[in-house]
C-alpha positions in Angstrom: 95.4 101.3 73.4 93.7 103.8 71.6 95.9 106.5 70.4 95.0 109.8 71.9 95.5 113.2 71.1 98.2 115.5 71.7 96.0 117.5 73.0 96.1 118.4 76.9 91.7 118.4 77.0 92.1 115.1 75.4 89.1 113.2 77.1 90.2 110.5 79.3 88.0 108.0 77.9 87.4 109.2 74.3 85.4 107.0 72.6 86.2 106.3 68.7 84.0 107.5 66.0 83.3 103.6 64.9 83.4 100.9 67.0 86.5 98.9 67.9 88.2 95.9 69.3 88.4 95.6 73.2 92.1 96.9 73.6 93.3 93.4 75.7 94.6 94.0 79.3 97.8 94.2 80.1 98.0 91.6 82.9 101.8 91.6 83.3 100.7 95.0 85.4 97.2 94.5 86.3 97.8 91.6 88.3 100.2 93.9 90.4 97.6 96.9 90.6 94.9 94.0 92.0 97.5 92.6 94.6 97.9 96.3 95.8 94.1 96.7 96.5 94.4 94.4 99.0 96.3 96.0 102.1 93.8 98.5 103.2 90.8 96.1 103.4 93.3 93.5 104.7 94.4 95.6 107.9 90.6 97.0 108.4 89.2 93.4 108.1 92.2 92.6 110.1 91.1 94.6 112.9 87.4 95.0 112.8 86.3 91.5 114.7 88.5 92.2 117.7 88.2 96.0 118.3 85.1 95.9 120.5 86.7 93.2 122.7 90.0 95.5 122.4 88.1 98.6 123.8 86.6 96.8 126.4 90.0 95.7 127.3 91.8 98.9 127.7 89.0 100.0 130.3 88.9 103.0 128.0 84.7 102.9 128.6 85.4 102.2 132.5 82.7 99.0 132.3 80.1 101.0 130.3 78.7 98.3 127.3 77.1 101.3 125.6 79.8 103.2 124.8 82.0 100.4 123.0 80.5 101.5 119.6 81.2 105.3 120.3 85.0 104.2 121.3 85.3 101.6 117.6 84.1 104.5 115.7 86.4 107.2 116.9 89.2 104.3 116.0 87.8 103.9 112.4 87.2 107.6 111.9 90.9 108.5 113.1 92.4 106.4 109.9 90.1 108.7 107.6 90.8 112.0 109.3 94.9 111.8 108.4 93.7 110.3 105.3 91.8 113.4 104.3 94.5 115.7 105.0 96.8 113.9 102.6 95.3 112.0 100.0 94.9 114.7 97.7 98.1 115.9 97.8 99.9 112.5 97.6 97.7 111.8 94.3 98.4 115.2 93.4 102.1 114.4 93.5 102.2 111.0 91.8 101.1 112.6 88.4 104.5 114.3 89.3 106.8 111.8 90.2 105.1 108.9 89.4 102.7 106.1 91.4 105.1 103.5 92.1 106.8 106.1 94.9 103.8 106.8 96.1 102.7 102.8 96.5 106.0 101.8 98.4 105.4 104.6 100.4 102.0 103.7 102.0 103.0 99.9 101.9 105.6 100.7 104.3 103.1 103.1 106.3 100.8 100.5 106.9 103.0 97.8 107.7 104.7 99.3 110.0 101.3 101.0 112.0 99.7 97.3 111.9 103.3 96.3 114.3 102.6 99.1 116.3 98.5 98.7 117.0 99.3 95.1 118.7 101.9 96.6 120.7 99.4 99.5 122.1 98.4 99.1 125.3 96.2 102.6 125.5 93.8 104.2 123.3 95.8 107.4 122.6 98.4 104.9 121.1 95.9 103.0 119.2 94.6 106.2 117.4 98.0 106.9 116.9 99.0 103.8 114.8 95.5 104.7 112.8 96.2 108.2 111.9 100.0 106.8 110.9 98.1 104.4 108.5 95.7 107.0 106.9 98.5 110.0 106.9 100.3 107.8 104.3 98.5 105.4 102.9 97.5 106.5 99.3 97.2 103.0 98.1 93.5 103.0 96.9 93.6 106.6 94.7 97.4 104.9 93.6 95.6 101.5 92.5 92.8 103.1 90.8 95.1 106.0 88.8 97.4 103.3 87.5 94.7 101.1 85.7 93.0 104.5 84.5 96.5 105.1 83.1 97.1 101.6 81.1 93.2 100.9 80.2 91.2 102.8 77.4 87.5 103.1 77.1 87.1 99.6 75.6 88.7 97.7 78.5 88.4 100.0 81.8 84.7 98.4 82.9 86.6 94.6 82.1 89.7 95.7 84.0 86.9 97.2 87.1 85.2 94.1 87.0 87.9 92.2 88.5 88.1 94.4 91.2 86.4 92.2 93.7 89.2 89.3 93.5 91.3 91.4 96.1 88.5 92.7 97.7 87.1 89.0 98.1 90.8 87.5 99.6 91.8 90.6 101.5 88.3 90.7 103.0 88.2 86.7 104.0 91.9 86.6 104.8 92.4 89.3 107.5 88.9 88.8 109.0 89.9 85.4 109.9 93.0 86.2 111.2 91.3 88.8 113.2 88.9 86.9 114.9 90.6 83.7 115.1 94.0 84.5 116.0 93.5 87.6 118.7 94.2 86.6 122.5 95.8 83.2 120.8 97.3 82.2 124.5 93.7 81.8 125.5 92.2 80.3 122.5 95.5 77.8 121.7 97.3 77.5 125.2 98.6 74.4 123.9 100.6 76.4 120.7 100.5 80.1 122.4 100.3 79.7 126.3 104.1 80.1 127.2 105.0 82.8 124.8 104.8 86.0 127.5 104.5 88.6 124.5 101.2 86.9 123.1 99.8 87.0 126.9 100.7 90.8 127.2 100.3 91.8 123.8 97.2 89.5 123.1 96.2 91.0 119.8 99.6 91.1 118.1 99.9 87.8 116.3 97.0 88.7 113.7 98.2 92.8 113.3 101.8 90.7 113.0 100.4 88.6 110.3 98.6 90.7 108.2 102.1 93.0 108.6 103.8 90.5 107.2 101.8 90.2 104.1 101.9 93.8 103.3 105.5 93.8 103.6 105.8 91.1 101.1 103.4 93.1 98.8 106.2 95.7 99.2 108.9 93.6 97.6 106.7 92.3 94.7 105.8 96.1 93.8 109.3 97.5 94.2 110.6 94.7 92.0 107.7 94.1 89.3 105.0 97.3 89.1 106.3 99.1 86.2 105.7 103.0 86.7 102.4 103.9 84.5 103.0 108.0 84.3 104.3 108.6 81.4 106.6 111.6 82.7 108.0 112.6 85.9 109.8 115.6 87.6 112.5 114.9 90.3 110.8 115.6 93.8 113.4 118.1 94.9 112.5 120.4 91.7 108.9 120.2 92.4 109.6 121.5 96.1 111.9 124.4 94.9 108.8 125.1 92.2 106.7 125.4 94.8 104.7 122.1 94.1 103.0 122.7 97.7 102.0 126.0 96.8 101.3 125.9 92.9 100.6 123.8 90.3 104.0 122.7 88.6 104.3 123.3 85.2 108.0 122.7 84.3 108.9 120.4 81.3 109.1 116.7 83.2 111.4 114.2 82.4 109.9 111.5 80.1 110.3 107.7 81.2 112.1 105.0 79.6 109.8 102.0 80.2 106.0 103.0 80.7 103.1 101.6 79.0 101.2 104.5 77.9 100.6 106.0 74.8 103.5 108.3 73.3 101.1 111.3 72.0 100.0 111.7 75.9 103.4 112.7 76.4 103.1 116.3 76.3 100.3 116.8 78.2 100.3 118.4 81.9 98.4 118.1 85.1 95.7 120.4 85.5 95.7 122.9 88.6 93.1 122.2 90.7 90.9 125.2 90.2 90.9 123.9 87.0 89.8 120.4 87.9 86.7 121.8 89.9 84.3 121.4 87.2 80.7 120.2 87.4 81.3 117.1 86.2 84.0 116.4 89.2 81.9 118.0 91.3 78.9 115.8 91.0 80.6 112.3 91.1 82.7 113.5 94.2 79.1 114.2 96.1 78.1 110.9 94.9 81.8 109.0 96.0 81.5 111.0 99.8 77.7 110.2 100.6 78.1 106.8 99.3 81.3 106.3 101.4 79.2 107.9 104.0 76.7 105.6 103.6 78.9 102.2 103.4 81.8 103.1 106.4 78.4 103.8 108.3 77.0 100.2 107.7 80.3 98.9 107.9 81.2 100.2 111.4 77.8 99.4 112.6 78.1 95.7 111.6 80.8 94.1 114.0 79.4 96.4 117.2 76.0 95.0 116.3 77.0 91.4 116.4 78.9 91.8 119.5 76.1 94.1 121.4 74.2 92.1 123.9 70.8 90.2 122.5 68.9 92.1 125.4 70.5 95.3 124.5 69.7 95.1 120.8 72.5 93.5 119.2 73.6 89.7 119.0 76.0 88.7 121.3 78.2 87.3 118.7 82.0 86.3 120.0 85.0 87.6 117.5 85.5 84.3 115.9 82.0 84.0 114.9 81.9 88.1 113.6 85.3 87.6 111.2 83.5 84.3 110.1 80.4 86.3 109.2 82.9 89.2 107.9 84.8 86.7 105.7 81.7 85.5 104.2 80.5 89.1 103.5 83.3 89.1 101.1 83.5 86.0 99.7 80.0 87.0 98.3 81.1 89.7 96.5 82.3 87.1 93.7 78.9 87.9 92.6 80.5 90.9 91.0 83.1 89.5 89.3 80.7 87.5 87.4 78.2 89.8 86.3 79.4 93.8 87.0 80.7 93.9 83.1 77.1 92.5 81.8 75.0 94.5 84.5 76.7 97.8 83.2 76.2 96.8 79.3 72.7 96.2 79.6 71.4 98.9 82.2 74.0 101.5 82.4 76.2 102.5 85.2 73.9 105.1 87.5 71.5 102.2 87.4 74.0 99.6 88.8 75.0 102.8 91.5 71.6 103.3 92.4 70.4 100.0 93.0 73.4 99.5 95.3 72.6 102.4 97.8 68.6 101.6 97.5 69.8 97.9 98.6 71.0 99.2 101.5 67.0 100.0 102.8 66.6 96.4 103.6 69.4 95.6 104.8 68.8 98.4 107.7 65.7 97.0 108.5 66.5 93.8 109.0 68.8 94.8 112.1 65.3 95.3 114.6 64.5 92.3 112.8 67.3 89.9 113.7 67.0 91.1 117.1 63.7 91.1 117.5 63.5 87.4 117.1 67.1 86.7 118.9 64.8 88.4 121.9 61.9 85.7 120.7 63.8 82.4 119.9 67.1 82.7 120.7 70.1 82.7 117.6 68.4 80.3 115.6 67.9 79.6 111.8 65.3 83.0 111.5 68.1 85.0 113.0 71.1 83.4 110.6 68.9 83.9 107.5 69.0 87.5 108.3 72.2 87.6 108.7 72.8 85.7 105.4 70.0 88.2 103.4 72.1 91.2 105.3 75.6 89.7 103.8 74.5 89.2 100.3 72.5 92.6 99.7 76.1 94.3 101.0 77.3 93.2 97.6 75.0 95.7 95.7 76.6 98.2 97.9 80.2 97.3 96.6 79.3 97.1 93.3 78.3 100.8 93.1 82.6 102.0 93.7 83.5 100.6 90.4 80.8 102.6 89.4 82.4 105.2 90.5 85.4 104.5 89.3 84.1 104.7 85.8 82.8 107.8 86.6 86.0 109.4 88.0 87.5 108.6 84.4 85.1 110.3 82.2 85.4 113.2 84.2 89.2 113.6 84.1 90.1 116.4 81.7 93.4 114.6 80.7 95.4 111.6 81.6 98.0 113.9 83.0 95.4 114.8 85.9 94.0 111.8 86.8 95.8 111.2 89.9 94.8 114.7 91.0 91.4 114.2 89.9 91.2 110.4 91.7 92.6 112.9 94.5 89.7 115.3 95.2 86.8 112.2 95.2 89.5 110.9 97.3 89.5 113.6 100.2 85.9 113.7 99.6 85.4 110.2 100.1 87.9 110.7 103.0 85.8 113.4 105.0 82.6 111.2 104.6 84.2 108.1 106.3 85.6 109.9 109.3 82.0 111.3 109.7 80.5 107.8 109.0 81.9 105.7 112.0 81.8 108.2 114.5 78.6 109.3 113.8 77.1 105.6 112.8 78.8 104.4 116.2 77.8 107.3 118.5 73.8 106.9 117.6 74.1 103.2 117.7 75.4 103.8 121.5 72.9 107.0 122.2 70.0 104.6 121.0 71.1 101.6 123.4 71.0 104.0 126.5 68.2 104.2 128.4 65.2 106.1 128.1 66.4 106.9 124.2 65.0 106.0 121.2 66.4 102.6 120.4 65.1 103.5 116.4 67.6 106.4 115.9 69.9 104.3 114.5 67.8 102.9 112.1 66.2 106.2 111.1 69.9 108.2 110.6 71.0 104.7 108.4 67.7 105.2 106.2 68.1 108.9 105.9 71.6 108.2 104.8 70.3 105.9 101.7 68.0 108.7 100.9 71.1 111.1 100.3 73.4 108.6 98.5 70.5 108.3 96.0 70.0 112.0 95.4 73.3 112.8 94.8 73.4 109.5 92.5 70.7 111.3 90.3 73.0 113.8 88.8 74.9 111.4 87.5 74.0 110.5 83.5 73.1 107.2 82.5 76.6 106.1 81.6 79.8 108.1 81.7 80.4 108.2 77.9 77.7 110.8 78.0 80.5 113.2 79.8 83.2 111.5 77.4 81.3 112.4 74.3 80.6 116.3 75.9 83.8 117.1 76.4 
């Protein structure tokens, strides 16, 4: 890596004053760090193909079709509304302690909340197990510190680029456990039909499953992931220093076997007054209304398919929505292949804009596929807008890396990237419990009778329009902010 300055204003991505050799990634850890992006898409994807069936179920909406997508987004949203209230101080506190603590803690969250979902039998116990998941569950900031900790400015874009490889399995793998392997006593009587927990508990085998695989991620980080923070405090000093209350400036203790550079050592996390910069500022507006934006089209998708054709949606059953959900993410390969050369050759704000600007068509191809479900029935018109839907979601995905890179420049230090991930974090956070319940609640208002059935499509649009201004205060590339600082 490239040796850095003792210095605690050190940019995070200083660039050299002549051009250098890509530093080579370390993929003893990265590896690791890509398996750990995996468990929050993996119980989302998990649960997204059977949740409107599950609401239905529950008799939460009492028979009323038009207010399953009100019910799914107040589900979604509940994750992100624990996950704002804590996500900022558990990245706060890994620059402290360190981020493999902070890992095996939200492993463990969200394994144990995915048991509990497929054992709820109400709705107040449903939100429960999602506000358990998003209290603790820190893994994405955690993921995203840790390779901003062992990459440099001549491998961090590589290292992003890879992204998508968790993304892609975590997005395939739980949607088709969730939509082939909820009510499995119906679907496989001949496997499932005399087990009386499946028949009572008919979405627990998949929330089970993907359980299971979380937990297992638990035992290859605990034994494997080698801490990245160079220096660490013992929790019980940072609560008697008022850690909660203050930044925490005691000398920390340095660790024996981290992979960072020696002269970054010395330097300290930055209180967050101090991290409130412009810089910060503007790439946190563009992480929330792009979050907004995506967890919008994201909750609006799998209500969509499973909405009645006569009512504007598709009537599609859960198998067929976690098929369609798996191949969402199996196209995102499309990133893996070409994000490093898209960003060399037009710069990053371009990649980010094009990715919320995408987004335009996608939206109005909704009224589209519906309009000629209503005309000719789910034939090849309707599944090649589908398909066109699917692959234009990949320009969306390929603008958080983006982001990513942006997060980086702005850092004032390595010390204070977890903080600094922290704040886009909570940002990010608010925006996503806005988006679902919001995106939901106007998908049901426009289905009702005697409203506008448009208003969806007019809030999605207007929501592209304010990912792409905030996107214009970005520079070009973030080594503008590197070579500021």
């Amino acid at each position: 890596m490239i040796a850095q300055q003792n210095d605690e204003e050190t940019p995070l991505l200083q660039r050299p004053e002549h051009p250098t050799a890509k530093t080579p990634l370390p993929w003893n850890q990265i590896w690791i760090l890509l398996l750990l992006e995996m468990p929050e898409l993996l119980s989302a994807r998990t649960l997204a193909p059977f949740i409107p069936e599950l609401v239905r179920d529950i008799g939460v909406t009492h028979g009323d079709e038009t207010q399953v997508g009100h019910y799914a987004g107040i589900l979604e949203s509940s994750y992100y509304a624990a996950h704002t209230l804590t996500v900022f101080h558990w990245s706060q506190l890994s620059d402290h302690i360190g981020r493999k603590p902070v890992l095996l803690t939200a492993l463990l969250a969200i394994s144990i909340s995915m048991f509990s979902f497929g054992l709820s039998k109400t709705f107040f116990a449903l939100v429960i197990s999602r506000v358990v998941s998003g209290a603790f569950d820190a893994s994405d900031s955690m993921v995203k510190s840790s390779l901003m900790d062992i990459t440099d400015a001549t491998n961090m874009p590589k290292a992003y680029s890879y992204l998508p490889i968790p993304w892609i399995i975590a997005g395939t793998v739980g949607a088709l456990i969730g939509g082939s392997l909820s009510r499995p006593a119906d679907r496989f009587p001949n496997i499932f039909g005399r087990s009386e927990l499946l028949k009572t508990y008919p979405y627990f085998l998949p929330c089970s499953i993907s359980a299971f695989l979380i937990w297992t991620m638990w035992l290859v980080t605990y034994i494997r992931l080698k801490e990245s923070v160079s220096t660490r405090t013992p929790l019980w000093e940072l609560i008697k220093g008022g850690f909660f209350g203050q930044s925490y400036s005691k000398p920390r203790q340095p660790l024996s076997n981290v992979i960072v550079d020696p002269g970054e050592v010395k330097s300290k996390p930055f209180p967050l007054r101090a991290l409130l910069t412009s810089k910060v500022l503007s790439v946190t507006a563009s992480y929330a209304t792009t979050g907004l934006l995506q967890m919008s089209l994201t909750s609006v998708l799998p209500v969509f398919y499973a909405t009645p054709i006569e009512l504007g949606g598709l009537s599609l059953d859960p198998p067929r929505i976690g098929a369609l959900l798996a191949a969402s993410s199996v196209v995102q390969i499309f990133q893996l292949l070409f994000f490093t050369r898209l960003n060399d050759c037009f710069g990053t704000r371009a990649i980010h804009i094009t990715g919320v600007s995408s987004c335009i068509p996608i939206v109005i191809l909704f009224p589209v596929a519906n309009a000629l479900a209503r005309a000719f029935g789910m034939g090849t018109a309707v599944w090649l807008c589908v398909a066109v839907q699917l692959m234009l979601k990949t320009n969306l995905i390929m603008c958080f890396p983006c982001i990513s890179l942006f997060v980086s420049a702005a850092a004032p230090n390595r010390a204070s990237v977890g903080a600094t991930n922290g704040i886009t974090q909570v940002a990010a956070a608010v925006a996503r419990i806005i988006g679902p319940a919001s995106a939901a609640s106007v998908f049901s208002y426009s289905l009702q009778e005697g409203h506008n059935a448009w208003s969806i499509y007019y809030f999605m649009i207007a929501l592209v329009f304010l990912a792409v201004g905030t996107a214009l205060s970005l520079p070009r590339d973030p080594s503008v902010w590197e070579d500021s600082q």
